[in-house]
C-alpha positions in Angstrom: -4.5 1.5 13.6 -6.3 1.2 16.9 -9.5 -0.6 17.6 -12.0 1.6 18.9 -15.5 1.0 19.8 -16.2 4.9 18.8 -14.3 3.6 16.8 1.9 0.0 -3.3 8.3 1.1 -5.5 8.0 -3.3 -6.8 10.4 -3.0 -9.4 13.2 -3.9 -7.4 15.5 -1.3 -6.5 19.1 -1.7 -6.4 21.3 1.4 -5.1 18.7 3.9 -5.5 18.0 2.8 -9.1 14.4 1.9 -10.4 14.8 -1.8 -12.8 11.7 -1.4 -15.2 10.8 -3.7 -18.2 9.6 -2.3 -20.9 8.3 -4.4 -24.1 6.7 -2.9 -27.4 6.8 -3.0 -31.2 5.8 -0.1 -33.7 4.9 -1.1 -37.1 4.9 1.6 -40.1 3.3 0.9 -43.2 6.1 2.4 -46.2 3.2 1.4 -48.9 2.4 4.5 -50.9 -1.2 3.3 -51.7 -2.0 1.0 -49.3 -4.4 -1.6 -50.3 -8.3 -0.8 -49.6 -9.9 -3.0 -46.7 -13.5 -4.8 -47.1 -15.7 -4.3 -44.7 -16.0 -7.5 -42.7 -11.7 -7.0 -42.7 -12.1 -3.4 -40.9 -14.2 -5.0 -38.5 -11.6 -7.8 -37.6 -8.7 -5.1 -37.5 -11.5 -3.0 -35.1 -12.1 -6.2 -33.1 -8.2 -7.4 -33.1 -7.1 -3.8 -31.9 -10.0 -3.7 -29.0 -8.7 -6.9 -28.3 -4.8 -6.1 -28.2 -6.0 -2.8 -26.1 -8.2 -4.9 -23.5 -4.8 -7.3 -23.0 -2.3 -4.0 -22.6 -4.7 -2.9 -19.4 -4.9 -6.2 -18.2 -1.3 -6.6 -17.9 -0.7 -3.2 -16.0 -3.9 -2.4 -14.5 -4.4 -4.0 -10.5 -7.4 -2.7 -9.4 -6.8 1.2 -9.6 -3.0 0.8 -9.8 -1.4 1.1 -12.8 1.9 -1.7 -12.5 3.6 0.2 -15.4 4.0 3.5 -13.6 2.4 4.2 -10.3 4.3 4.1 -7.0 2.3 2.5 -3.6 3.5 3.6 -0.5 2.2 2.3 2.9 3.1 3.9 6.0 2.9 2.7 9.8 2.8 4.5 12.4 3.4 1.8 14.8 2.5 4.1 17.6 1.2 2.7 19.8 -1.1 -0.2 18.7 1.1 -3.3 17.8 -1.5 -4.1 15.2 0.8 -2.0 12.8 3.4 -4.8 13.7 0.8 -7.2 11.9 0.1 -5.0 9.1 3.2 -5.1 7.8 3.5 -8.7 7.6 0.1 -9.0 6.1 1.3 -5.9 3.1 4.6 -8.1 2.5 1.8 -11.5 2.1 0.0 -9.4 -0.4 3.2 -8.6 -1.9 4.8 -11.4 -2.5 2.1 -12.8 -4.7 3.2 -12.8 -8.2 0.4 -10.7 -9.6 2.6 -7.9 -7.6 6.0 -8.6 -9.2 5.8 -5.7 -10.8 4.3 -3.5 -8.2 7.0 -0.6 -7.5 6.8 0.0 -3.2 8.0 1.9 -0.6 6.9 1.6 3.5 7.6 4.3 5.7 8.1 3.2 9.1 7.1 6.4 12.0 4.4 7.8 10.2 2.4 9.2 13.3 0.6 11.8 14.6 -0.2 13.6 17.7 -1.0 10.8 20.0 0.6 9.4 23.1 2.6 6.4 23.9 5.6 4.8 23.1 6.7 3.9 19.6 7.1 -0.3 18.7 10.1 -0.7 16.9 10.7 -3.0 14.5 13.7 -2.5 11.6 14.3 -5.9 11.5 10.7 -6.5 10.5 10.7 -3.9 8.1 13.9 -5.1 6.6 12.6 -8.1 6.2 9.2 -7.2 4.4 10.6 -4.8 2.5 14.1 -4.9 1.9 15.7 -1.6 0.6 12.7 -0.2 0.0 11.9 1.5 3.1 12.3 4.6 4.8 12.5 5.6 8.8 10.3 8.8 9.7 10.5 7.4 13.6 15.3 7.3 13.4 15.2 10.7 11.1 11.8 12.2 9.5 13.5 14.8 7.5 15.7 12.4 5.9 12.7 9.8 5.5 10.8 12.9 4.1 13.8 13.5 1.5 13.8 9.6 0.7 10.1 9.6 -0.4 9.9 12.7 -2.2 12.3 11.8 -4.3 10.8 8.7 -5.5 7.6 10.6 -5.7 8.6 13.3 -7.6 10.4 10.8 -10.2 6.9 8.8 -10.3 5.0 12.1 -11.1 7.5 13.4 -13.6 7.1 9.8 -15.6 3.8 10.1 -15.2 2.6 7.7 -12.5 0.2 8.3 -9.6 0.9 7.8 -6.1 -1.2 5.9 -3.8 -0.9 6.2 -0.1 -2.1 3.3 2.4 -2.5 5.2 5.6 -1.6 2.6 8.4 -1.4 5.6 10.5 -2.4 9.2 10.8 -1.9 11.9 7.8 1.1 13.9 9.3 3.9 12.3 7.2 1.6 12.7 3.8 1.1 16.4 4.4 5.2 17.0 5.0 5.1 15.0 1.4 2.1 16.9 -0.4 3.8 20.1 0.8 7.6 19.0 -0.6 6.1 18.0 -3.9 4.1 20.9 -4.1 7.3 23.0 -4.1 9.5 20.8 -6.1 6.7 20.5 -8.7 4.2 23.2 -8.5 2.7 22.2 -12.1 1.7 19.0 -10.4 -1.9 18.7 -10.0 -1.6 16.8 -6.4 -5.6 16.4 -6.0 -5.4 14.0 -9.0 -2.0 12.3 -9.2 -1.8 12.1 -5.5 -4.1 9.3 -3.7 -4.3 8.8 0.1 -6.6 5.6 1.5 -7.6 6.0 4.9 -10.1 3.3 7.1 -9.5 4.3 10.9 -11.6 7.0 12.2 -9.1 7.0 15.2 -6.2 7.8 12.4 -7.7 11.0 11.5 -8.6 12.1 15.2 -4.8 11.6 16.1 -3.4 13.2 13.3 -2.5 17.3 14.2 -5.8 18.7 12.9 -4.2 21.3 10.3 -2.1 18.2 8.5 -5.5 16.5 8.3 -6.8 19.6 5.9 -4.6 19.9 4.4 -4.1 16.4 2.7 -8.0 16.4 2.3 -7.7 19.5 0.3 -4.8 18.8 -1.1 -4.8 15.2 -2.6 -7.3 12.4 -3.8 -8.4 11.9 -0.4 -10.7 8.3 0.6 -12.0 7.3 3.7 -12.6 3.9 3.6 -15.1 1.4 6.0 -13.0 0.5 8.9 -10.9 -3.1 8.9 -11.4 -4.1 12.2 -15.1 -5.5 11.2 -16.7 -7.3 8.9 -19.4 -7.2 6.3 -19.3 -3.2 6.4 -17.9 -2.7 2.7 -13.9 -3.9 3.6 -12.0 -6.9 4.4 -12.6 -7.6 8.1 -9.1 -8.4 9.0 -8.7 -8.8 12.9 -9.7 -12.0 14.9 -9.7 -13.0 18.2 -9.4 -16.4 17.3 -5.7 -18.2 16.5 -4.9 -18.9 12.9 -2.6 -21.5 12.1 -0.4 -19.7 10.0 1.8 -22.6 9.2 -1.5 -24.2 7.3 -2.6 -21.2 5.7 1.1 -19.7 4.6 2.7 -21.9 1.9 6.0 -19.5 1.5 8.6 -20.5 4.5 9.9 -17.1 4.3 6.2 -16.0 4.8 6.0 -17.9 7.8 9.4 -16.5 9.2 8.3 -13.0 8.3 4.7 -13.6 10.3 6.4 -15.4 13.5 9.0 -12.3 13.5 5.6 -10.3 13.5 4.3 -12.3 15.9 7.1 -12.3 18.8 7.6 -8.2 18.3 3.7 -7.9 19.0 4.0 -9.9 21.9 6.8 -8.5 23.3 5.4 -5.1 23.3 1.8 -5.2 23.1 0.4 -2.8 26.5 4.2 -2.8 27.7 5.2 0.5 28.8 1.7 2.0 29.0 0.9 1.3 24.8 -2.4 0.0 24.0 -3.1 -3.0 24.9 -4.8 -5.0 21.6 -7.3 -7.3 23.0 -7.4 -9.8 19.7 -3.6 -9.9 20.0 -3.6 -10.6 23.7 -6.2 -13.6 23.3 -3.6 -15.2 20.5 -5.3 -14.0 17.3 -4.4 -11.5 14.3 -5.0 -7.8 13.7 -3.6 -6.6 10.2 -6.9 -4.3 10.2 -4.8 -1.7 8.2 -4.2 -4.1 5.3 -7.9 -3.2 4.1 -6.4 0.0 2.4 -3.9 -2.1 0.2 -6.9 -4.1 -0.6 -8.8 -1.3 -1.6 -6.1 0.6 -3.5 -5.2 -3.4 -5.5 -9.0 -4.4 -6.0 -9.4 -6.5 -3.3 -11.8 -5.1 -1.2 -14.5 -8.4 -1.9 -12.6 -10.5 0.6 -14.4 -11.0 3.7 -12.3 -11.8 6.6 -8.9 -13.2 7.3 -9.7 -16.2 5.7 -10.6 -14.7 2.8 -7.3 -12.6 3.2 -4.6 -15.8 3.6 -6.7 -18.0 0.8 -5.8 -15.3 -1.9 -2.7 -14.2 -1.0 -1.1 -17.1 0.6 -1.8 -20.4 -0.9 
């Protein structure tokens, strides 16, 4: 969120439905006396079955997320730093690489706290990074709050975690905690339950009890904040322009980022929000995108080059 100097649901989903592909074959040996095994053909079964074992997490494990069952959710609070307008173009980069295809996702847009200002809207960016798969905390937060509980409860049950990218303060992930606490009480929500925070200024703006109450609550990580480099995360805002058209390959990418772009403009410091300095001189701030690296394994890139060389090319 904002700049101070004090400071993921992709199997698509159609009508409310989850499309998941499984594959898998069981093999059961109807030999009464099966036939003894030298030694040196043990070790190749041992070695072949390490093997087959080491491929199954590669498939389905992205950095901590688990593709075959976890949900990732990112939330913006868009309130009242346009950076959040960014963000969401740079979570839709990350993805629409195909080592996220199958990545299940859902964005909540509204996700603020306490603070002042004026929200940024933005549907029409959200539609288009996300599709269906989004919910609107800002238009109706107890419907939003209904939405996402839903599709977390149905992760739990199945067994997945849930990993929170806090692109905004913690007051929408406490409603959560505390709905899934009472829908599934059996749930342990410190372990299945993961919130990534990076912005010190997040957490002051967020109503102090909601703030407990997720840290006590869930799998809670504070992060090094994105706005600057070589402190641990991605450094992901620049004063300097990027020529997106270069460094984006997708067109719809580059539609997506120029939508972005003009909503940023139009209301970055307009109506007494905060005015984002890097923004205002022409360049990028996506600083929030640093928990989506974090949660996917990505936290080795250094800047925004870094960012639109893996992502985008």
């Amino acid at each position: 969120m904002r700049f101070s100097s004090a400071l993921v649901v992709l199997s698509l989903c159609f009508g409310g439905m989850w499309l998941t592909a499984c594959s898998g074959a069981a093999h059961k040996n109807t030999a009464s006396h099966p036939a003894a095994t030298t030694p040196a053909q043990s070790s190749a079964l041992t070695s072949q079955t390490h093997s087959s074992l080491q491929t199954t997490q590669a498939t389905t494990q992205l950095g901590q997320f688990n593709t075959a069952k976890d949900l990732y959710l990112a939330q913006f609070d868009s309130k009242t730093d346009v950076d959040d307008i960014h963000s969401i173009a740079g979570v839709a980069t990350v993805l629409s690489d195909k080592r996220f295809a199958k990545v299940r996702y859902h964005a909540v847009a509204g996700a603020y706290g306490v603070q002042g200002g004026l929200y940024v809207p933005a549907n029409e960016l959200f539609d288009a990074a996300f599709g269906k798969n989004w919910s609107d905390a800002h238009a109706n937060f107890n419907q939003a709050l209904s939405e996402v509980s839903q599709l977390v409860s149905d992760t739990l049950l199945k067994g997945g975690d849930i990993w929170i990218a806090e692109a905004g303060q913690s007051d929408f992930s406490a409603a959560l905690i505390k709905n899934i606490k009472k829908r599934l009480p059996n749930i342990n929500t410190n372990k299945r339950i993961h919130i990534v925070q990076h912005s010190t200024w997040n957490e002051e703006n967020a109503a102090p009890a909601k703030l407990r109450y997720v840290k006590q609550y869930s799998d809670y990580h504070k992060i090094a904040d994105g706005n600057a480099t070589d402190n641990g995360t991605p450094g992901l805002r620049t004063e300097q322009p990027v020529n997106l058209k270069k460094v984006i390959k997708q067109n719809s990418l580059k539609v997506l980022w120029s939508t972005a772009l003009d909503i940023a403009n139009q209301y970055n410091g307009k109506d007494e929000r905060y005015h984002n300095g890097a923004i205002a001189k022409g360049g990028l701030d996506f600083s929030d995108v640093v928990e989506t690296c974090w949660i996917f394994g990505f936290n080795h890139l250094e800047n925004v080059d870094d960012f639109f060389n893996e992502f985008a090319q």
